[in-house]
BALOKOL-600649 format. One record per residue: residue in one letter; z, y, x of N, C-alpha, C, O in turn. Coordinates in steps of 0.05 Angstrom, whole numbers, plus 5000, padded with zeros to 4 digits. Example, Ala and Ser with C-alpha at 12.3 -4.5 7.8 and 13.67 -1.06 7.14 Angstrom:
REM residues 2
A515648865264515649105246515649345264516949345285 S514249555257514349795273515750015258516150235268 
This chain:
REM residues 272
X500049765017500050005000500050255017501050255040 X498750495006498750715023500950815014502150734994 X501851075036503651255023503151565035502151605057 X503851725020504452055015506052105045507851975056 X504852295052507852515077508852615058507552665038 X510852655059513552725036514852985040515853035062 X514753175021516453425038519153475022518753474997 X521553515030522653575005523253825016523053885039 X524253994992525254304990526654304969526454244945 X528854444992531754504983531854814975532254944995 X531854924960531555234950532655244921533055074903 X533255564922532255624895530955624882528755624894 X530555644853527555644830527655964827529356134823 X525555954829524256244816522556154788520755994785 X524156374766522856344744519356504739517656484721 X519356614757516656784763514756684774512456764770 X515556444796513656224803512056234824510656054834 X512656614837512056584865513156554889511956594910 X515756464884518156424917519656134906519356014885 X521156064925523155854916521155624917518855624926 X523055374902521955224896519355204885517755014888 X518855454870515955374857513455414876511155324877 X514755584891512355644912512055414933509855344941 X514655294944514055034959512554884947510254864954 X513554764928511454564917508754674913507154544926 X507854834901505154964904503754914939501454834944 X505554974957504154904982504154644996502354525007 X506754574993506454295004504554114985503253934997 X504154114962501153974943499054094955497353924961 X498254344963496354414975495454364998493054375003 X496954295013497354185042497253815043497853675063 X496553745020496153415020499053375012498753324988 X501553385016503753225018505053184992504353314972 X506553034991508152954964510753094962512453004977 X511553324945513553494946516653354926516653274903 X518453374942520853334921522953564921522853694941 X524153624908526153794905529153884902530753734890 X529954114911532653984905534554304895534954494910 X535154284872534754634875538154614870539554474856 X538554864889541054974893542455264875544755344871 X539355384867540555624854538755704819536555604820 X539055774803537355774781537256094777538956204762 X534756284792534656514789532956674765530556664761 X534256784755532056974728530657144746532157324754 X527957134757526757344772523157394766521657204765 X522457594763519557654763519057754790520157734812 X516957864780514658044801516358334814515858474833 X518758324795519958714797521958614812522458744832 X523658374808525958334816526758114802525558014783 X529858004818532757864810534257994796535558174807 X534557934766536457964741539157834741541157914730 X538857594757540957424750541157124767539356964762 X543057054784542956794790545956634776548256714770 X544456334775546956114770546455994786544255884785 X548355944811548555684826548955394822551055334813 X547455244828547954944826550154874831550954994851 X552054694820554054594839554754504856555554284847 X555554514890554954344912555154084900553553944912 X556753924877556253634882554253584862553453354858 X553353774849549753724834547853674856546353474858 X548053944876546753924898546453664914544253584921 X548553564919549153274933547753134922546153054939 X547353044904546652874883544152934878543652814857 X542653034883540653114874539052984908537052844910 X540453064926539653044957539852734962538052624976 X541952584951542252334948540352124936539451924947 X539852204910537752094898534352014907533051804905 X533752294916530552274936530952114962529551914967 X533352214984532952045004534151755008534051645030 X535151654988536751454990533951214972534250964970 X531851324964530051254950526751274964525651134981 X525851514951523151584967523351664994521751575010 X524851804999525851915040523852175040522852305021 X523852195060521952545065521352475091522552305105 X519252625097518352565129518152905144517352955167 X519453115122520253355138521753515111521553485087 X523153715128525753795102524254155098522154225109 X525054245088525154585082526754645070526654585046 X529354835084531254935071531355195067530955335087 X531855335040530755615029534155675025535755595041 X534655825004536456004991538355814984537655614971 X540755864993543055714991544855894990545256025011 X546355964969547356134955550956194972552156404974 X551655974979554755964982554655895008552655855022 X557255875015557755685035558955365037558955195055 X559755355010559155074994557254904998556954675008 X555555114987552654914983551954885018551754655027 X551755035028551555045063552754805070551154615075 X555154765072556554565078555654335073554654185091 X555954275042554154055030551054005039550253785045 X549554205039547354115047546853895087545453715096 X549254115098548953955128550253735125549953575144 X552453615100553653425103551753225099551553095120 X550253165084547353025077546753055094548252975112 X544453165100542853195126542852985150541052835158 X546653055162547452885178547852535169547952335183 X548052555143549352285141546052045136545751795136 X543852295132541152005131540552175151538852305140 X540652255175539852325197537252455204535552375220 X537152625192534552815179532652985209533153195221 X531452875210529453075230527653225223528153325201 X525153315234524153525227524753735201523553735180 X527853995210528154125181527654395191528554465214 X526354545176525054755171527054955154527054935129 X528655145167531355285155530255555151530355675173 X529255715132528555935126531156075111531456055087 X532956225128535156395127534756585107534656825112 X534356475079533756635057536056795045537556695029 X536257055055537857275048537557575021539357685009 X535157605021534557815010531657764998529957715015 X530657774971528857764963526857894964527958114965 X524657944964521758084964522858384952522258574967 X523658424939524958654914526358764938525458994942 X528158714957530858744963533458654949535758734956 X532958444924535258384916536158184934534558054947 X539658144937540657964955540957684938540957644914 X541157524961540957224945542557114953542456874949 X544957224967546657044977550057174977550557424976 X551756984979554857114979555157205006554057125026 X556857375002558257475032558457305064557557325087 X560357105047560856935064559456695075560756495081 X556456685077554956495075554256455112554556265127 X553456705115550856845139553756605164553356375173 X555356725166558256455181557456165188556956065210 X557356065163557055905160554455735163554355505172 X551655905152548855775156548855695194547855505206 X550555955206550255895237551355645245550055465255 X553955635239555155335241554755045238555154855253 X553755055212553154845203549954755200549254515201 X548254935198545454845203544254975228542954825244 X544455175231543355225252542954995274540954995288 X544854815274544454655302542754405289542554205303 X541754395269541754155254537354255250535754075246 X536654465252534854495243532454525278532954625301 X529754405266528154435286528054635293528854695316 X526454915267525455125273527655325248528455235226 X528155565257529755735233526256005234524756095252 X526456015205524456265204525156575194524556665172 X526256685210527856925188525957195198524957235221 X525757355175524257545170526057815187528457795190 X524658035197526458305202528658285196530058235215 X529758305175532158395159533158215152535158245137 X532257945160534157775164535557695190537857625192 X533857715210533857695229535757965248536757925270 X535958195235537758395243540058335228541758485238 X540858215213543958095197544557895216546557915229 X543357735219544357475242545357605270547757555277 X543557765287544257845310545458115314546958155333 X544558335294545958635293544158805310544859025318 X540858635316539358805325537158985323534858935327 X538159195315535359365295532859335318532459365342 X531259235289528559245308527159405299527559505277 X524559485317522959745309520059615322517959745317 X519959405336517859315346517659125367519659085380 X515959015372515858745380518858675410520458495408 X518658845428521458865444522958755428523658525434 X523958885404526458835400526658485387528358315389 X523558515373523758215359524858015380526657865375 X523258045410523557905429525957855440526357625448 X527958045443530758005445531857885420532357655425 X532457945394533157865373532757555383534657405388 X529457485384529657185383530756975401531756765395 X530457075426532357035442535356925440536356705444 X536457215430539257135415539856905387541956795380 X536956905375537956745359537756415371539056225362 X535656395392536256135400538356025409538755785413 X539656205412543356115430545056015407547455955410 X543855995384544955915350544355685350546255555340 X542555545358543455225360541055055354540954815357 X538655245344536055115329534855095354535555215375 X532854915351531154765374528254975379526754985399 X528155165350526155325362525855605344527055565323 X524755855344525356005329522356165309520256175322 X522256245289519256405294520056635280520156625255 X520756905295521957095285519757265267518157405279 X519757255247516557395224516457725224518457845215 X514557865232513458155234512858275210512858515205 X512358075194511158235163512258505145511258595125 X514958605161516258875157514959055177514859295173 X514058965193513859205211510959365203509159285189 X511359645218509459815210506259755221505759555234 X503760005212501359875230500159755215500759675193 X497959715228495059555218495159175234494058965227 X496859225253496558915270499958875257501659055255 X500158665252502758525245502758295271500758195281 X505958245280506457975299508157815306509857935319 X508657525305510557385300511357275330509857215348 X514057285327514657135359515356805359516956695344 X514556745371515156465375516456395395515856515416 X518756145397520256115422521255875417521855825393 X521555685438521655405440525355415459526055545478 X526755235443529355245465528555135497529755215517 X526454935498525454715506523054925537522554865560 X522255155518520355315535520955595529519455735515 X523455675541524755915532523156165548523156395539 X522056095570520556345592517156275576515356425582 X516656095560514256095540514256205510514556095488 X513956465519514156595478511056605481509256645497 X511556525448509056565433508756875418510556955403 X506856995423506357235400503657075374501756925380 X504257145352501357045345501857395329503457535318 X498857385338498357745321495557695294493557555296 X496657865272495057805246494658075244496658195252 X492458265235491458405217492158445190490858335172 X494758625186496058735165494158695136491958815139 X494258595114492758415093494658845071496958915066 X492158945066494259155048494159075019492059075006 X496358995009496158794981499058824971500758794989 X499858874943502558744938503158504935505358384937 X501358444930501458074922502157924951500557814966 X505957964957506257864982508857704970510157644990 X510257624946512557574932512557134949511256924947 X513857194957514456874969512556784991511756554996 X512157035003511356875029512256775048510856635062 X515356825054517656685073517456315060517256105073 X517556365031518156075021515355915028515055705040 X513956045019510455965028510655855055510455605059 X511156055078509755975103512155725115511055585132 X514755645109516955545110516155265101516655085116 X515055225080514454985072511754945085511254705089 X509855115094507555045108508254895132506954715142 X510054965141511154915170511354605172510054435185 X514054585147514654275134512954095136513153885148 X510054255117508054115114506353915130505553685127 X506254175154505154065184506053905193504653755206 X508553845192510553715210509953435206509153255222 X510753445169510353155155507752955163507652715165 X505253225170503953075179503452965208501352845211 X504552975221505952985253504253165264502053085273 X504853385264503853665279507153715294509353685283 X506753775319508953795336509154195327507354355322 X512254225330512654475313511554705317511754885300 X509754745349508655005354506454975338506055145320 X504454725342502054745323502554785286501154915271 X504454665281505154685250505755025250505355165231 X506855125275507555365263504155455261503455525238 X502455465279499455695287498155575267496055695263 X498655305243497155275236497755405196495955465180 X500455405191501655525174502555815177504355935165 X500655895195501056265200497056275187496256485178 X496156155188492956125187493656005151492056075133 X495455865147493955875117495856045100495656035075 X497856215114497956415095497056655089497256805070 X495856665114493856905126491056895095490357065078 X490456645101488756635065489856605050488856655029 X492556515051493856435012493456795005492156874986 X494456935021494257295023492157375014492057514994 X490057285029486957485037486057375006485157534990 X486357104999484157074972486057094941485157034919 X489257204949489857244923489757604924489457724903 X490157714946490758034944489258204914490558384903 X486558124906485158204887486758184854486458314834 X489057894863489657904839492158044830494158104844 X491758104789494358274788496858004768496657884747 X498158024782499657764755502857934765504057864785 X503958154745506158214739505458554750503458664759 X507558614744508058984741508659064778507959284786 X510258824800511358914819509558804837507158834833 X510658604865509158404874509058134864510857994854 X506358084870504657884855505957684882507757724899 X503957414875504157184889501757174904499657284897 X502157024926500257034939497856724931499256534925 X495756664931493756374922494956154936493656134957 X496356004935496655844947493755564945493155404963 X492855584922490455334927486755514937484455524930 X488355604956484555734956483155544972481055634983 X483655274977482655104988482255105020480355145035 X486255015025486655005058485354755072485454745097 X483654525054483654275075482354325096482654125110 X481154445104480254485134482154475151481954405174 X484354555138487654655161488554425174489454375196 X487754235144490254035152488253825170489153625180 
């Protein structure tokens, strides 16, 4: 019998359908793989913003984490918005106990809007307990200046930032540019493994609102790669390339009043 590369994603749901869970699964199906889920937070959110979250229960959460890998398994993880430090906890307690490799930790703090998605006491804790546990962490500017306390203004600073965040415990980092100003946007890349080897990859600023879940997008792309055994620098160059089009062929469209979503099926199989 054949079988599926498996991705699961651990996130919140977005009722709007472009971040979170809905947006993983949208990419990891697009990307060939078989998506499972595991949702930690139940957010009321559109195109304008977050109205409202209910958190899962960490032992819903458990249970929910229990059921897929103790059954179908995953052959790469993606971890999004994890509301507590509960759920944090719980999620690395799993993790460790089916011995989980390739996980993909997107330090989901603040939404597209600027609404926050997480409790106080979380940012502690994500360092402790996953950070050491995850291949690659992907955090955006402003997430990435909450972790380390380093205002950035341009690529220098990303470069130190990422730096510092490798000393957090992840095996590799890809610190995301998509705040910064300009017509060229650029992501740093850094291997614990090849720390005097950074990667820059530089993209051509896409001018569009339709940018609502692209942390969750490119996070599960990563996953995606992985599952298919792409070693993590290529999963990263190759999931910076298909969001570069999920972007370029939805920008035309309008779906809500704020930011839109970006296409996730504009037909990546060449990628994979």
């Amino acid at each position: 019998m054949k079988s599926y590369k498996k991705v699961m994603t651990i996130a919140g749901s977005d009722s709007g359908g472009g971040a979170g869970i809905q947006a993983d699964l949208k990419t990891i199906s697009s990307l060939g793989c078989y998506g499972t889920s595991v949702i930690t937070a139940i957010t009321a959110q559109n195109t304008m913003g977050v109205t409202a979250i209910h958190p899962v229960p960490p032992e819903i959460v458990k249970k929910q984490m229990d059921a897929v890998l103790s059954d179908i398994g995953t052959d790469a993880i993606k971890i999004g918005m994890l509301h507590s430090a509960d759920i944090i906890k719980t999620v690395a307690g799993v993790l460790q106990k089916f011995r989980m490799q390739k996980i993909v930790l997107d330090p989901v703090m603040v939404a597209t809007s600027g609404d926050k998605l997480i409790e106080d006491n979380t940012v502690d804790a994500l360092i402790e307990f996953l950070f050491p546990l995850a291949a690659i962490i992907t955090p955006n500017i402003p997430e990435a200046e909450i972790l380390t306390g380093i205002k950035i203004s341009g690529r220098d600073e990303m470069i130190t930032s990422a730096i510092k965040l490798l000393n957090y415990g992840s095996q590799s980092i890809l610190l995301k540019g998509g705040h910064l100003t300009g017509d060229v946007l650029c992501d740093v890349f850094i291997q614990k493994e090849k720390k005097d080897d950074i990667r820059i990859f530089e993209n051509q600023k896409i001018h569009t609102n339709n940018v609502h879940g692209t942390g969750c997008t490119l996070s599960s792309a990563i996953a995606s790669f992985m599952a298919h055994g792409e070693g993590t620098e290529m999963a990263v160059e190759k999931s910076i390339a298909y969001l570069q089009g999920a972007i370029m062929h939805g920008k035309d469209y309008k779906t809500g009043q704020g930011n839109g979503p970006v296409n996730h099926f504009f037909n990546p199989q060449k990628l994979t």
